[in-house]
PyMOL commands that place a pseudoatom at each C-alpha (Angstrom):
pseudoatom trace, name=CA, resn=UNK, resi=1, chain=A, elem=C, hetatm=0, pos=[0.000, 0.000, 0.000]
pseudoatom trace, name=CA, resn=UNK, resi=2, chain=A, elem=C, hetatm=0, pos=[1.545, 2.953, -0.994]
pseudoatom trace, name=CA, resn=UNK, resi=3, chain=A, elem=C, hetatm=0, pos=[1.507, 5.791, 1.703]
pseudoatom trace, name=CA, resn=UNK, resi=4, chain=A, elem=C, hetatm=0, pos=[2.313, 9.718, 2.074]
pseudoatom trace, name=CA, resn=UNK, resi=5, chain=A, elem=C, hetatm=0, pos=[5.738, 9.394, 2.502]
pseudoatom trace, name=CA, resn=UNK, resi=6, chain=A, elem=C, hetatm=0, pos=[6.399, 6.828, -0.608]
pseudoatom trace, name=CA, resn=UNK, resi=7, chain=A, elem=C, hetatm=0, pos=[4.665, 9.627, -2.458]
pseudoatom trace, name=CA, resn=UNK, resi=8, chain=A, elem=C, hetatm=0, pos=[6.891, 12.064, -0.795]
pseudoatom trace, name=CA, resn=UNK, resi=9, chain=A, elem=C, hetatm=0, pos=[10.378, 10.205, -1.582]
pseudoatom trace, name=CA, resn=UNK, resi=10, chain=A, elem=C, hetatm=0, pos=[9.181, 9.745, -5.179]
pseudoatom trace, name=CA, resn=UNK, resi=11, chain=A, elem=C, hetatm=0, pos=[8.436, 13.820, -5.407]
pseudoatom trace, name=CA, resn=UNK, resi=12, chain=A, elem=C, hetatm=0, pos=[11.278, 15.174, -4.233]
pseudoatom trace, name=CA, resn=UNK, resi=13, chain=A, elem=C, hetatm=0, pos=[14.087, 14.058, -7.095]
pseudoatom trace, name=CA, resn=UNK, resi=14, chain=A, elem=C, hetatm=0, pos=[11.322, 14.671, -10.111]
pseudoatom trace, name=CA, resn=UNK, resi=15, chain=A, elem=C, hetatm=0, pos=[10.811, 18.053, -8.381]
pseudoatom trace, name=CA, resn=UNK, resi=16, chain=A, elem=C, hetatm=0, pos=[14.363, 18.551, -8.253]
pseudoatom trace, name=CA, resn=UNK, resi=17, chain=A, elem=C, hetatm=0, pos=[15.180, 17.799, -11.972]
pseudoatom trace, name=CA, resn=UNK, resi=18, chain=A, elem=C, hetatm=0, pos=[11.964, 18.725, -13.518]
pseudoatom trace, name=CA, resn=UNK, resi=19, chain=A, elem=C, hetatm=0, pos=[11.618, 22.236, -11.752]
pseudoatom trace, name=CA, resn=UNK, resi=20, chain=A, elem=C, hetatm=0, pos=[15.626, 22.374, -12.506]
pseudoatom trace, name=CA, resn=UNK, resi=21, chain=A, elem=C, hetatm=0, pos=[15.454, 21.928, -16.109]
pseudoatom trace, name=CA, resn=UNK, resi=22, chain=A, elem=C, hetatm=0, pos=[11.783, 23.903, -16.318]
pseudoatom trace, name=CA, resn=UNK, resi=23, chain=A, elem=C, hetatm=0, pos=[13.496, 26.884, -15.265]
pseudoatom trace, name=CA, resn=UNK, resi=24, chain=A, elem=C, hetatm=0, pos=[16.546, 26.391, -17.351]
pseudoatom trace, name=CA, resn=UNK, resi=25, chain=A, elem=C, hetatm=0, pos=[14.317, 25.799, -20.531]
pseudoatom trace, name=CA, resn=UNK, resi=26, chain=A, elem=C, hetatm=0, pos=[12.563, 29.002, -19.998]
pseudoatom trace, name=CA, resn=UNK, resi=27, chain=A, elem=C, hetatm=0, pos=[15.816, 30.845, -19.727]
pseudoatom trace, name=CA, resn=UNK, resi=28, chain=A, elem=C, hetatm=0, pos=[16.893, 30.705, -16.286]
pseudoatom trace, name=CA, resn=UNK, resi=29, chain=A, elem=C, hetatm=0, pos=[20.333, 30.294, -15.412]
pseudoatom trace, name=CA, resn=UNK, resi=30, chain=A, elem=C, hetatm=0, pos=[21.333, 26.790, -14.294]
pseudoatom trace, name=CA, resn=UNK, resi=31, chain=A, elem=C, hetatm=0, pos=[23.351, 28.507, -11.576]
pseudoatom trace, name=CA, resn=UNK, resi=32, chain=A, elem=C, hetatm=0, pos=[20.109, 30.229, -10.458]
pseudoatom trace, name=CA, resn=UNK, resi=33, chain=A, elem=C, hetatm=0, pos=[17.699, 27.389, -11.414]
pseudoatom trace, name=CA, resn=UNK, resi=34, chain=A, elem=C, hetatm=0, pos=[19.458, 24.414, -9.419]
pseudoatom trace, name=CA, resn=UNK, resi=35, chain=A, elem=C, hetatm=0, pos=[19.241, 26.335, -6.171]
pseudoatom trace, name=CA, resn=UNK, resi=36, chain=A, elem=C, hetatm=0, pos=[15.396, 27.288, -6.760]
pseudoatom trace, name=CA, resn=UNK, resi=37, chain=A, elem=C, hetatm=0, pos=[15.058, 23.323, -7.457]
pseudoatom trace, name=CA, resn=UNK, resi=38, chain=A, elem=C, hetatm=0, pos=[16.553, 22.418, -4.186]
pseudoatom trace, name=CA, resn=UNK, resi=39, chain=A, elem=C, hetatm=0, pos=[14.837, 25.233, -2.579]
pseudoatom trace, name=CA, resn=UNK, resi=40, chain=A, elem=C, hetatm=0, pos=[11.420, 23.577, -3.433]
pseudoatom trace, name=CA, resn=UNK, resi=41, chain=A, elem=C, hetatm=0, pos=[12.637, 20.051, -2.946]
pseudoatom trace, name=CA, resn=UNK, resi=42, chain=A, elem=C, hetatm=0, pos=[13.324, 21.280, 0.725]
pseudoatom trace, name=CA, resn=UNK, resi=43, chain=A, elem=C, hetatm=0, pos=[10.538, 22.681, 1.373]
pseudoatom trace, name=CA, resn=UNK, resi=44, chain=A, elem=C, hetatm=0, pos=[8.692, 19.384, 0.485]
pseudoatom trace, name=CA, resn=UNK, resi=45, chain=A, elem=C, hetatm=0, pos=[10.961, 17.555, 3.120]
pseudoatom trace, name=CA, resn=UNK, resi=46, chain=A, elem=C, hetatm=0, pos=[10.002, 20.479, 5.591]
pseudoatom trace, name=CA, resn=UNK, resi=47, chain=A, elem=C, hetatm=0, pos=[6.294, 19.458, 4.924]
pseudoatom trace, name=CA, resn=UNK, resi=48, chain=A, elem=C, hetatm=0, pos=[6.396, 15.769, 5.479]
pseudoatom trace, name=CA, resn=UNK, resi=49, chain=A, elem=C, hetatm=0, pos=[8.810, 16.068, 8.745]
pseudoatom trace, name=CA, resn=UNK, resi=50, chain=A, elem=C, hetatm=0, pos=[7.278, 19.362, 10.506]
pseudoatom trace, name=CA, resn=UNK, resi=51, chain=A, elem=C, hetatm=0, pos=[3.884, 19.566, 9.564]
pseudoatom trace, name=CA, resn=UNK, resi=52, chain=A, elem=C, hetatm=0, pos=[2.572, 15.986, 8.576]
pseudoatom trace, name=CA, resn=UNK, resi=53, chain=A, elem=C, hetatm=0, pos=[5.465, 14.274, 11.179]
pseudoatom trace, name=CA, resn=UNK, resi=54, chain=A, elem=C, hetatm=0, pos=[5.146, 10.555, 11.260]
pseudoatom trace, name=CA, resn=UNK, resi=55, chain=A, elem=C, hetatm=0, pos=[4.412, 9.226, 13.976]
pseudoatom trace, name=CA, resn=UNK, resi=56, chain=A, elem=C, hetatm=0, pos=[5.204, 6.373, 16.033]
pseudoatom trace, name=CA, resn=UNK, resi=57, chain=A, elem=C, hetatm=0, pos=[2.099, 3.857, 17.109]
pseudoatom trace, name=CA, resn=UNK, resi=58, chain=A, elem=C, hetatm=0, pos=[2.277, 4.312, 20.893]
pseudoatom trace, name=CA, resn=UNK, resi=59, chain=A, elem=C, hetatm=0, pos=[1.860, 1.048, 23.557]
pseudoatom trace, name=CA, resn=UNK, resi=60, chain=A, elem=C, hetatm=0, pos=[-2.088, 1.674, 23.991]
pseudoatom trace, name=CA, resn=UNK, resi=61, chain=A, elem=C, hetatm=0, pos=[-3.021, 1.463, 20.069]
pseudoatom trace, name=CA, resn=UNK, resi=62, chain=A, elem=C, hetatm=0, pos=[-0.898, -1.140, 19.773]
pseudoatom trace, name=CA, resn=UNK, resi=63, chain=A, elem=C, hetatm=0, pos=[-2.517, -2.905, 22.729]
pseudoatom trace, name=CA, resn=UNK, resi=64, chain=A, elem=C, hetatm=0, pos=[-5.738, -1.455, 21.105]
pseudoatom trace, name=CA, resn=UNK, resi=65, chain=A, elem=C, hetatm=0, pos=[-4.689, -2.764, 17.373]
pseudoatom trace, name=CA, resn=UNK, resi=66, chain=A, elem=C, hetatm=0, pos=[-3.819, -6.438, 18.951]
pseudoatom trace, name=CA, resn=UNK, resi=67, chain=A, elem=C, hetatm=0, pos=[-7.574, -6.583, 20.537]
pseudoatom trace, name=CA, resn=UNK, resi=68, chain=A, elem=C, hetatm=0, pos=[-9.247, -5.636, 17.657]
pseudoatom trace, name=CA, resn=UNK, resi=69, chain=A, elem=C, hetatm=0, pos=[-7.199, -8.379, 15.761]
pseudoatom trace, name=CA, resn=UNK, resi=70, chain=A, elem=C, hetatm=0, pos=[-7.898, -11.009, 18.520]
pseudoatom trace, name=CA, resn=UNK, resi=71, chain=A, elem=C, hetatm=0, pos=[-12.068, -10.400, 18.880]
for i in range(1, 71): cmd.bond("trace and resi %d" % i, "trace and resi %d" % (i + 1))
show_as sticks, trace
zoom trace
């Protein structure tokens, strides 16, 4: 099953090359367009660690999870 973060980790290279060579094919500089790239490619990393964080399952859903499974 494919979750946020797969999604995430499959974003961040095609928006690093795509927006990279975008900007470059519409006259950018590639000095200027890599850093814009990498600028947007970080922000998506911002994104899934500070505002969607993962999150560990804590010892009462698990406990939870296991006697849902059991009934």
């Amino acid at each position: 099953m494919v979750q946020y973060y797969d999604y995430v980790l499959g974003v961040i290279p095609l928006v690093l090359v795509g927006l990279t060579a975008l900007l470059t094919a519409v006259g950018l500089d590639l000095t200027t367009a890599i850093p814009v790239g990498a600028g947007v490619a970080a922000l998506i990393i911002g994104h899934a660690l500070f505002v969607n964080m993962p999150t560990h399952p804590t010892a009462e859903s698990a406990d939870t999870s296991q006697r849902a499974n059991a009934e």
